[in-house]
PAZAPA-4460 file (N, C-alpha, C; in steps of 0.05 Angstrom, whole numbers, plus 32768, in hexadecimal, padded with zeros to 4 digits):
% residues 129
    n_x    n_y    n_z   ca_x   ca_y   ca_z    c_x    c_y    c_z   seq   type   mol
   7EC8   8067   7F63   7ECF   8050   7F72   7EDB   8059   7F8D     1      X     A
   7ED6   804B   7F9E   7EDB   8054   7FC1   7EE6   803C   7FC5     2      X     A
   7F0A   8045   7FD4   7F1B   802E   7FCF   7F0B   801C   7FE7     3      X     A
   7F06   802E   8003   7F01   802B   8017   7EE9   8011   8016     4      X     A
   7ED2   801A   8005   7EB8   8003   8009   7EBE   7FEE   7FF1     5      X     A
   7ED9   7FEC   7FE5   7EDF   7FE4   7FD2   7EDC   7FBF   7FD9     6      X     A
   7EE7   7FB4   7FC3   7EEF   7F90   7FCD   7F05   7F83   7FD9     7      X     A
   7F10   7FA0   7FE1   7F2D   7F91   7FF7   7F29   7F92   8015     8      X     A
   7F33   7F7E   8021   7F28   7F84   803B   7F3F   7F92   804A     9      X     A
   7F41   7F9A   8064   7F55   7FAE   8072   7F6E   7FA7   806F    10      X     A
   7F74   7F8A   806A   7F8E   7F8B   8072   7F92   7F88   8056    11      X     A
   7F8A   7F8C   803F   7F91   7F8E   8024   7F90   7FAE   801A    12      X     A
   7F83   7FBF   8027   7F7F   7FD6   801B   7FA0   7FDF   8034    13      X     A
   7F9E   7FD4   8048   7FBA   7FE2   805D   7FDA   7FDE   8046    14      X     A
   7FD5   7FC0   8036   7FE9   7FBB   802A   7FEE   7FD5   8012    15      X     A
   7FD9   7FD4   7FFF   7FDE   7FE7   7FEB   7FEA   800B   7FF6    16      X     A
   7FD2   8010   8012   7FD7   802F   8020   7FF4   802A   802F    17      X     A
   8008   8017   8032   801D   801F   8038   8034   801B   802A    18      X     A
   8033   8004   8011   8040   8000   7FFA   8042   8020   7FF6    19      X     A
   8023   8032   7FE9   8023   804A   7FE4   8039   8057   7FEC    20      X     A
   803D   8059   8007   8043   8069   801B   8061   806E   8018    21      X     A
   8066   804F   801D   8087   804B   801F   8098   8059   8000    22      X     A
   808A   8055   7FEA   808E   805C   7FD2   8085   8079   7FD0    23      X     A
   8081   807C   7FD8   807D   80A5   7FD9   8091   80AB   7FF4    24      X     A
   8098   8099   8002   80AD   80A4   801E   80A1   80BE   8029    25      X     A
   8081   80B1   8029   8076   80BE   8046   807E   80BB   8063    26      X     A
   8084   80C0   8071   808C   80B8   808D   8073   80BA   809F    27      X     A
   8062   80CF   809B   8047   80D0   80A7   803B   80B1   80A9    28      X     A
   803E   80B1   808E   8022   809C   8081   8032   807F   8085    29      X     A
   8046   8081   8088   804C   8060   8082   8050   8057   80AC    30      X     A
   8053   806C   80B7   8046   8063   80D0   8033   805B   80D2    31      X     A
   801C   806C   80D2   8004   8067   80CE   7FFB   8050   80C1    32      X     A
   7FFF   804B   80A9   7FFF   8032   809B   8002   8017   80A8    33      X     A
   801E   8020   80AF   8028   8001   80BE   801B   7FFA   80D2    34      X     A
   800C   8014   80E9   7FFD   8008   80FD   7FEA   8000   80FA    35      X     A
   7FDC   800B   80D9   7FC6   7FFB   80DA   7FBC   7FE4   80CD    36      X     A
   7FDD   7FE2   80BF   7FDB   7FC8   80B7   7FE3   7FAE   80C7    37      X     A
   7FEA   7FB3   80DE   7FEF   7FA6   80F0   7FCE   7FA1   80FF    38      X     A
   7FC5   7FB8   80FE   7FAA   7FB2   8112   7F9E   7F9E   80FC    39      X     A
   7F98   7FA6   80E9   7F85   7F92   80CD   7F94   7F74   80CE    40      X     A
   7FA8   7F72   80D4   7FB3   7F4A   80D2   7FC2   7F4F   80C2    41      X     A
   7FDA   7F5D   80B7   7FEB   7F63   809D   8004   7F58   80B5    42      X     A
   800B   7F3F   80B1   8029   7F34   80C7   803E   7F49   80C9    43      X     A
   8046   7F4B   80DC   805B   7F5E   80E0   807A   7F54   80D1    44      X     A
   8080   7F40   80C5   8088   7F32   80B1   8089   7F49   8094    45      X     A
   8074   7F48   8090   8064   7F57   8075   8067   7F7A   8080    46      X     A
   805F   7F81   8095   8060   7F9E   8096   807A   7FA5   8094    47      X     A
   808F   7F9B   80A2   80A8   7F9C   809D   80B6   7F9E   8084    48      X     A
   80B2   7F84   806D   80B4   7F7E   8051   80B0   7FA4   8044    49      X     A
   8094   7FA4   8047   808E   7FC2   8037   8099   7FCD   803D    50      X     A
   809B   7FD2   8050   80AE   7FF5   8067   80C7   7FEE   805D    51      X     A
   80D2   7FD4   804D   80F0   7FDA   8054   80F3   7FD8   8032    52      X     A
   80DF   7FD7   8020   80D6   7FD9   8009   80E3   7FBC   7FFA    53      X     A
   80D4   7FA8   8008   80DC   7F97   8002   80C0   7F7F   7FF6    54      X     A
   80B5   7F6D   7FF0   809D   7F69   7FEA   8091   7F4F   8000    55      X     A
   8075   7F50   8007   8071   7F3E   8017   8070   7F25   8017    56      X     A
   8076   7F12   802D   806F   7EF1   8027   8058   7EEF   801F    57      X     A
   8043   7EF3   8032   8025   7EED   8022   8024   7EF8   8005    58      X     A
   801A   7EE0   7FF7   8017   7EE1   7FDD   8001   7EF9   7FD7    59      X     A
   7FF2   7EF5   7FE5   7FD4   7F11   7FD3   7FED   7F23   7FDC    60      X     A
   7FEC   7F2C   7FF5   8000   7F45   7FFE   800D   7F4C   7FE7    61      X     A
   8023   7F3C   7FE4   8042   7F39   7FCC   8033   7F47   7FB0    62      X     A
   801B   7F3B   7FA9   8014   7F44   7F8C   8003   7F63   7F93    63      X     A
   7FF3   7F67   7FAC   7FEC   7F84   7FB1   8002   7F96   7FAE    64      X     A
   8014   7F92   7FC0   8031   7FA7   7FC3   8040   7FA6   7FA6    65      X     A
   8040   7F8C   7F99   8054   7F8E   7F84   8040   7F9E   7F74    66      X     A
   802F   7F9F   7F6D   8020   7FB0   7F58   8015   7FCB   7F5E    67      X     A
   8018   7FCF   7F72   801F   7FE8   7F80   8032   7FF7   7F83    68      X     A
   8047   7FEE   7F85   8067   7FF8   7F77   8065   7FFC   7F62    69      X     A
   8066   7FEA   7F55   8062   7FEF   7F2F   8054   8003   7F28    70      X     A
   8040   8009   7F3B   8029   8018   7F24   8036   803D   7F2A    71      X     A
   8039   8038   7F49   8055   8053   7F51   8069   8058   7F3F    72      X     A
   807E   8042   7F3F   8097   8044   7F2D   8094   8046   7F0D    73      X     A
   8084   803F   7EFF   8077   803F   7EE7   8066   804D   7EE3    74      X     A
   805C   8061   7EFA   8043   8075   7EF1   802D   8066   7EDC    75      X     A
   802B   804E   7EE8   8010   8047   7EDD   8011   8032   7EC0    76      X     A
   802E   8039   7EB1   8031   8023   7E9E   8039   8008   7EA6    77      X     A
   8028   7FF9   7EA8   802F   7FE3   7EBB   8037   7FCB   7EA1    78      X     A
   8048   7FB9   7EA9   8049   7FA1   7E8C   8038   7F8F   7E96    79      X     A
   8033   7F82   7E7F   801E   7F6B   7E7B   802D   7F53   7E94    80      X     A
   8042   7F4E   7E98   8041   7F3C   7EB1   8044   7F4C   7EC5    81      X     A
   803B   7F62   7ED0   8037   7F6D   7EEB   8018   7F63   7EED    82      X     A
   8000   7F6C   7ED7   7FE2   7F62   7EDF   7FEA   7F52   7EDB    83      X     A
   7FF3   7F3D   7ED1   7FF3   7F1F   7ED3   7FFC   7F10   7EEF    84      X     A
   8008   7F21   7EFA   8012   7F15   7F1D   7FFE   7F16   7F27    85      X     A
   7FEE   7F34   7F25   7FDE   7F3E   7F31   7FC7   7F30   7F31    86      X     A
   7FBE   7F2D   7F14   7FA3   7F13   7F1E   7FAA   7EF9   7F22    87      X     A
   7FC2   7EF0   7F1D   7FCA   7ECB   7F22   7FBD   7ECF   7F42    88      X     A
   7FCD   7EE1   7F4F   7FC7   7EDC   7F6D   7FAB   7EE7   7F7A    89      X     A
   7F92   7EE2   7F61   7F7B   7EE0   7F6A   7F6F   7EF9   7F67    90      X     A
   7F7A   7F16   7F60   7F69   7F30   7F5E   7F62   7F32   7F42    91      X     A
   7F50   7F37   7F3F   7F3E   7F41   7F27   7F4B   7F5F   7F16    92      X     A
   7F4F   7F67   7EFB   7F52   7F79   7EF0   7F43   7F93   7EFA    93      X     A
   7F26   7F90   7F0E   7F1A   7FA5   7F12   7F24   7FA9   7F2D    94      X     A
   7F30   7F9D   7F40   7F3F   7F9F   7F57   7F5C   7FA1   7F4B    95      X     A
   7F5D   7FA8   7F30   7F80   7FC0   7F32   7F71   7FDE   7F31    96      X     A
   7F5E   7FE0   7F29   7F54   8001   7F2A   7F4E   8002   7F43    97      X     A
   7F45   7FEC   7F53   7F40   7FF9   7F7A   7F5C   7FFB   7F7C    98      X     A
   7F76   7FF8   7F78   7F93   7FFA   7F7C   7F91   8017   7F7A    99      X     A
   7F87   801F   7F58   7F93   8038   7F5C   7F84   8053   7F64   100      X     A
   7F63   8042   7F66   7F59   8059   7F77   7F5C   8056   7F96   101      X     A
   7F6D   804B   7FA5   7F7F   804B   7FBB   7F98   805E   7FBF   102      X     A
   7FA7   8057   7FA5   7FB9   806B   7F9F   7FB0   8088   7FA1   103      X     A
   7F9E   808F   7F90   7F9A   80A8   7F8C   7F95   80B8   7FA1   104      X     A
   7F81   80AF   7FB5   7F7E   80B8   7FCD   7F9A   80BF   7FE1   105      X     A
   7FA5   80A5   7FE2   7FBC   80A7   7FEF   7FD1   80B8   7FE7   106      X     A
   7FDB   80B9   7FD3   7FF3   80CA   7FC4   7FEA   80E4   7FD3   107      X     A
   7FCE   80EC   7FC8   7FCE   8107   7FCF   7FD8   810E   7FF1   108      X     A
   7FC8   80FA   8005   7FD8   80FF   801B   7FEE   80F8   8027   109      X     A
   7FFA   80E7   8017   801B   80E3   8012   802D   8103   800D   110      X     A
   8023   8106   7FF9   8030   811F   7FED   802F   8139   8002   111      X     A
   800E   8142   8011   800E   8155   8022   8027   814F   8035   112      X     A
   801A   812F   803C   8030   812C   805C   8056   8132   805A   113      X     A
   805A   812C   803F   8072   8133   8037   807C   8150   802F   114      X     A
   8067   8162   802A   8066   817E   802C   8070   818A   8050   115      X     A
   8050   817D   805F   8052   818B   8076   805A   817A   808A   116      X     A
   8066   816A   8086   8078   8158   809D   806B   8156   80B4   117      X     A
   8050   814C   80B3   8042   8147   80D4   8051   813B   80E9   118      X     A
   8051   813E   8100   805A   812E   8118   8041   8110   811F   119      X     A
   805A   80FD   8122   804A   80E4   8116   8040   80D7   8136   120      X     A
   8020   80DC   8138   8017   80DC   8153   801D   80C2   8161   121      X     A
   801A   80C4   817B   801E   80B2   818F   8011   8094   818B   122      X     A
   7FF9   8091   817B   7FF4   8076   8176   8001   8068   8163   123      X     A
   801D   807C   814F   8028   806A   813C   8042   806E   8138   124      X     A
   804D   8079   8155   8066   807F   815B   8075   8067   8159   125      X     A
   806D   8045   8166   806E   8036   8166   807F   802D   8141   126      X     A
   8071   803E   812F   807A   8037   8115   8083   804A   8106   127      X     A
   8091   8057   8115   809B   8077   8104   80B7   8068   8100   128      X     A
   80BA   8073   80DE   80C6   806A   80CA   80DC   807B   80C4   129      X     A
***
């Protein structure tokens, strides 16, 4: 599964890649994130919410990020009303596995960037965290 050609569109895959982010306390990545969740239509309202690990107003958002936390903080044992948020607000059981093959990708360069502490370039200085 390729989160990327997956059934979320940008500003849904930006929500889950910086939920990721903030929850691993990447600093690289949750810049990055936020600018590009800003470029995709994610309200600066909502980019804020995540960054400050808080959950978004938009409802899809709120149930991407909240089940995105969970699946972080729970390593994956999620309870029966976490997927139940998750599909009330319209996602399908096979769009929680695009969640976590999002995750998977990401963690890993979560984890590097938190190894090798990149300098967080001039297009997302704007959102260095």
């Amino acid at each position: 599964m390729n989160f990327l050609s997956g059934s979320f569109d940008g500003a849904e895959r930006q929500v889950v890649l910086l939920t990721n982010a903030v929850m691993n306390r990447s600093a690289w990545a949750v810049a990055f994130h936020s600018t590009a969740a800003l470029k995709e239509g994610v309200s600066e309202q909502d980019v804020k919410a995540i960054r400050d690990g808080s959950l978004p107003a938009n409802e899809k958002h709120r149930a991407l990020s909240s089940i995105t936390r969970a699946l972080v903080e729970r390593r994956g044992h999620l309870e029966p009303r976490d997927v139940e948020a998750f599909t009330s607000a319209g996602y399908t059981h096979a769009q929680l596995l695009e969640v976590i093959a999002g995750q998977g990708a990401s963690m890993m360069a979560n984890y590097a960037g938190n190894i090798t502490h990149p300098p967080v370039e001039t297009p997302f200085a704007a959102q260095t965290w």
